[in-house]
Structure formats: C-alpha cells, structure tokens
N, C-alpha and C positions, 0 to 999 in steps of 0.2 A: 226540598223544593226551593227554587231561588224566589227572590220579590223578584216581580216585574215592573214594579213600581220605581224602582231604582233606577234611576236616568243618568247619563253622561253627557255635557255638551260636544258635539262635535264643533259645528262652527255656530256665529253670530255675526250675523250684518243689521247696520240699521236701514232701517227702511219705510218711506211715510213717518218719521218720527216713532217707530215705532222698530221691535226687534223682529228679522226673520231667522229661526234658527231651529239647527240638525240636531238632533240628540239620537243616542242609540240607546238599547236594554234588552236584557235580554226575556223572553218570551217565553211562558210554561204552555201556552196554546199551540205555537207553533215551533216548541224545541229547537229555536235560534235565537240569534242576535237579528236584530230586526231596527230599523233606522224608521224614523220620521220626522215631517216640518213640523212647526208648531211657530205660528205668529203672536206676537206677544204685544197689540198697541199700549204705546202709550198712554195712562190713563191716570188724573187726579184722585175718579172716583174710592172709595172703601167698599163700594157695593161690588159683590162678584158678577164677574162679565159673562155672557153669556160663549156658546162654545159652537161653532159649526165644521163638521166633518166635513171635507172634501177625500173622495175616491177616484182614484186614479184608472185608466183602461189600460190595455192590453199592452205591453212591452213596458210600461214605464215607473219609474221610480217616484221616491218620496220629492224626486226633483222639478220635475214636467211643470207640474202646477205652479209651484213659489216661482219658476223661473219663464212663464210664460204668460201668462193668465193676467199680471197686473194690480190681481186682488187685493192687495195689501194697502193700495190707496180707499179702497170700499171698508177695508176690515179695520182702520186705521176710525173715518168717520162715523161707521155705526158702533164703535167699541167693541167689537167683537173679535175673539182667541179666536184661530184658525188652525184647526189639527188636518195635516194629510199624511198619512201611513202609508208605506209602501207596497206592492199588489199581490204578493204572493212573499212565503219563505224563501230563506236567499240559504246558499250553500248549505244545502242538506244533501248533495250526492246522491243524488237519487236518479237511478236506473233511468231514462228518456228524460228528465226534467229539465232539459235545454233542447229536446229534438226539434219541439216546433217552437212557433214565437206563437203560436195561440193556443197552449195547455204548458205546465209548470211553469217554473222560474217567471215573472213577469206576469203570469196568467193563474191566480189562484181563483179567479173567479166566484169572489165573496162566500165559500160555503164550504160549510164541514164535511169533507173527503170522510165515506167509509168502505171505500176499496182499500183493504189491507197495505198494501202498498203505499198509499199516501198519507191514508187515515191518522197518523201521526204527527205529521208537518201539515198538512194543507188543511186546517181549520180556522181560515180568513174571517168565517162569519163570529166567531165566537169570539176570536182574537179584538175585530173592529165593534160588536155589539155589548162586549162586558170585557175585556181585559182593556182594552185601551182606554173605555171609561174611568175603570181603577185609576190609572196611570194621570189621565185628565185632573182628575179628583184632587188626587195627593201631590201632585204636583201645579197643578196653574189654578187650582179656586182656594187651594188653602185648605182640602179638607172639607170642605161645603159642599153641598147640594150646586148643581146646577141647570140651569138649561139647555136644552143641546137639541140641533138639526142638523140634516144632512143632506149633501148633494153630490153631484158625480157626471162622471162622461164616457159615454161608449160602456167596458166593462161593469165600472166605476157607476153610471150612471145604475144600472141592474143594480149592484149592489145596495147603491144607496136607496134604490124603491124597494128593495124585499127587505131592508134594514128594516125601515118606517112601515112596513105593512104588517113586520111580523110582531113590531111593536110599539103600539099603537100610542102609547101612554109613557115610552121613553123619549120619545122625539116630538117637536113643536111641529115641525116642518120638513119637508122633501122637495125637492126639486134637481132636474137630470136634463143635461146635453146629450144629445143625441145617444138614450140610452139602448141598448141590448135589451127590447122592453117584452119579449116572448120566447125565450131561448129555447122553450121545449121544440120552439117550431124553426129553427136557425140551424145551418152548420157549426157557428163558433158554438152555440150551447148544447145541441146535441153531442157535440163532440168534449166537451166539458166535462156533462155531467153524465154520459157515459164511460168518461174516465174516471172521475171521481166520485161517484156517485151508483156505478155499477147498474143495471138494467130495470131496477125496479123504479117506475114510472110516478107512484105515489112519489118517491123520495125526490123527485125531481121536481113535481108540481108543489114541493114546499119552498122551492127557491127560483119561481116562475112569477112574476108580477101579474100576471094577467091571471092566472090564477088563483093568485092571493088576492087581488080587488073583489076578485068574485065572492070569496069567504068571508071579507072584512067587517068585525062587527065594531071596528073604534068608533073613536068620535070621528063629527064629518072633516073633511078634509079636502082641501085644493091643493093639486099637484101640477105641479109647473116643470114643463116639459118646452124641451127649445131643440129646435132641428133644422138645420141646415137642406133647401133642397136639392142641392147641388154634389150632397155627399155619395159618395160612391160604396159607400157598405148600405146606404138606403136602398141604394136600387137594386142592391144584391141581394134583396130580402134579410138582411141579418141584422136589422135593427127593429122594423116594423111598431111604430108610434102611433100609426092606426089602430092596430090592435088593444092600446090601452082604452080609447076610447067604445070600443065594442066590449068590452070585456066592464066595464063602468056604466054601461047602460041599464043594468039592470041590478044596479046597488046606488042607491041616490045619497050616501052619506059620502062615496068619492066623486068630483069632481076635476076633469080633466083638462084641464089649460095647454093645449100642445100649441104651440107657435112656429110653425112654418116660415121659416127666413128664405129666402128665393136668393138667390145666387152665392150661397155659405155653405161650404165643408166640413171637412170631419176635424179639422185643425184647430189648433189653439187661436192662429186667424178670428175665425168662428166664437169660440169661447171670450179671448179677452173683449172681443165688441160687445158682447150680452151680457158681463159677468156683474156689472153694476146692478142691473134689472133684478137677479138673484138676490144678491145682497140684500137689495130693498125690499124683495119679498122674503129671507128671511126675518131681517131685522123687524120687519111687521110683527109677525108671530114669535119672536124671541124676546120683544121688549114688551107685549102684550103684556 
C-alpha cells in the first residue's frame, strides 16, 4: 500500500506574504493521483496554526477557490493553513464518469460510493474526513495535533455540513455558501446518491444534512450559512437553505444562521464579497 502522506510540490506562488501552493499524491481512498491547494501564511509564531478545509462544488477543481475567492488575504491575517482538495477522483476510466457535469469526474459529491461500479474510486468522504487529515498532519503541523474547520459552496457546501455533523468532536466549525443543504429532496442529489449510493434510502439519509441535524447529539453549534437570493439553482429548488432551519427546530444544540444576500448568485462574485465574514467566524472558534 503506498503512503499518502507523501506529497510533491506542483507549483508555488507568493501571495499576502504568504505561499499558495499545488501539491499532488497519491490516494489509497480513492486509487488515484489526486492534486490539492494548501495555503501556507506566513508566520513568526512556533505555535501550530490552525487548519480550515475549503470544498469545492460541482465541475470544479483544486483551482476555483485559490483563484477566485481572494481568501488568502483573510488566511494570511487570522494565521490560518488553507486546505482545498479536489471534488471527485480524476482519471479512473470509468464507464459514464465524464457523461454528465453533475455525477463523476468533477462531482464525487463528498460520500463513500457502494454501488459496485464506483465503490472503489468515489470515496470523497473518507478520502476529505481522515486521509487528508493524515496528510495535513505530517505534512503542515509537524506531526501535531491540530485544529481544524470546514467550509464549502454549492456541492462543497453539503459536504462540508455532513463533514461537521457526522463528526462532531473533529471540527471547531462549519460554515457553507449556497449549500446543497437537502439532497435527498433535489435532482442533483437524488441523482447522486442514486448513483452512488444505490436505492437504499437509509444509506442516503447518512449523507443528508437535514437529516443529520435531526440526529445530532454533539456539542451545540452555530452554522453559518450565506445564500445569494438571486441564485438560479435556488429557485430551482436544488439548494433549499430553508430546510436547514426546519429540520433545527426541533434540536436546540444546532443553530442556524442563514444569511440571505438579495441581489447575489451562485458565483465566486458572491463568495469573494462574504468570504472575510467566514474567516472571522472561523477564526472565532479556531483560536478559541
């Protein structure tokens, strides 16, 4: 079995005084070679820095976020490492996994495939809840212990709530743009996790956020939610951000901060204007 711990640089640029930069390795969760960013600020301290996941949505790379979003002026001030990984397994040749732009290649939609067919490659939730952690580990704290949160958008956004909800006690914090916040009830996630996931409904409501709020027994928790109302997958029903607040009603250890922006899209547009706000509410709970 290879380490996946073993990282190559691709590239490095500076940026905020600080490094943006591609490394690749290769992956025993998802039997590829697999790329991601990693922000590295600058920092005097000896103290190990704190670590926030960003997840990416549907069609896009380890690239979308370093190169759109801006973040790395926020990541730079609060000290905080910036991991984003790419959204699904890349060239695994696999029978339809370039058909659509919303299932395979681009679309692993955060969760352990066990339809036969995929079951092999498409394990994004395991690959981003404990192998990438490894990799964090041994590579950017030195082998220490760290703290870590996550956040996300669209896809990305889903992932990063059923990250945090399914564990409760690895993450400080959560927070999602314009997440995919009830898939069982969507086209993009019915069609998902009836591909990867196969017809049994239990196995789907394990990777349903509005589902899992219902079950949650962690500590309490504020989730910070940002939604453009002007998005066009809103009005198509395949986001539904109301639903997290209905589904939180009747568990008072989560609390739902959804923020409705009026005239904001689905776009990075969207994202780089609000992404500071994040930050700050990570770094609340990271330097806690």
């Amino acid at each position: 079995m290879i380490d996946p711990t073993e990282i190559n640089l691709i590239s490095s640029n500076k940026c905020f005084d600080g490094l943006q930069n591609i490394y690749e390795h290769s992956s025993n969760e998802l039997n590829c070679k697999m790329k991601f960013a990693a922000f590295i600020p600058k920092s005097e301290s000896s103290e190990t820095l704190p670590v926030l996941i960003w997840l990416s949505g549907l069609t896009c790379t380890e690239q979308n976020f370093i190169s759109k979003s801006g973040f790395q002026k926020y990541a730079q001030e609060h000290q905080i490492i910036v991991i984003a990984p790419d959204t699904s397994p890349r060239g695994c040749k696999i029978e339809g996994d370039s058909d659509r732009w919303d299932f395979g290649e681009g679309a692993g939609f955060y969760v352990d495939a066990t339809e036969s067919k995929w079951a092999k490659n498409y394990r994004m939730y395991s690959y981003i809840n404990s192998e990438l952690h490894q990799v964090i580990k041994k590579n950017f704290t030195k082998g220490k212990n760290f703290k870590v949160s996550i956040f996300g958008h669209s896809m990305g956004g889903h992932g990063a709530l059923i990250s945090f909800l399914k564990n409760p006690n690895k993450y400080c914090s959560v927070s999602a743009f314009a997440p995919i916040s009830n898939p069982i009830n969507c086209e993009w996630g019915k069609n998902a996790f009836s591909g990867y996931l196969g017809s049994n409904q239990d196995a789907w409501n394990g990777y349903d956020s509005c589902c899992l709020i219902k079950q949650y027994t962690g500590p309490n928790a504020e989730i910070l939610v940002d939604q453009g109302l002007e998005d066009n997958f809103l009005k198509q029903n395949q986001l539904n951000p109301q639903n997290l607040i209905v589904a939180s009603q009747g568990n008072d250890r989560i609390k739902i901060n959804l923020k409705n922006r009026e005239g904001y899209d689905h776009s990075y547009y969207f994202i780089s204007t609000f992404i500071q706000e994040h930050f700050e509410f990570h770094a609340k709970h990271l330097k806690n």
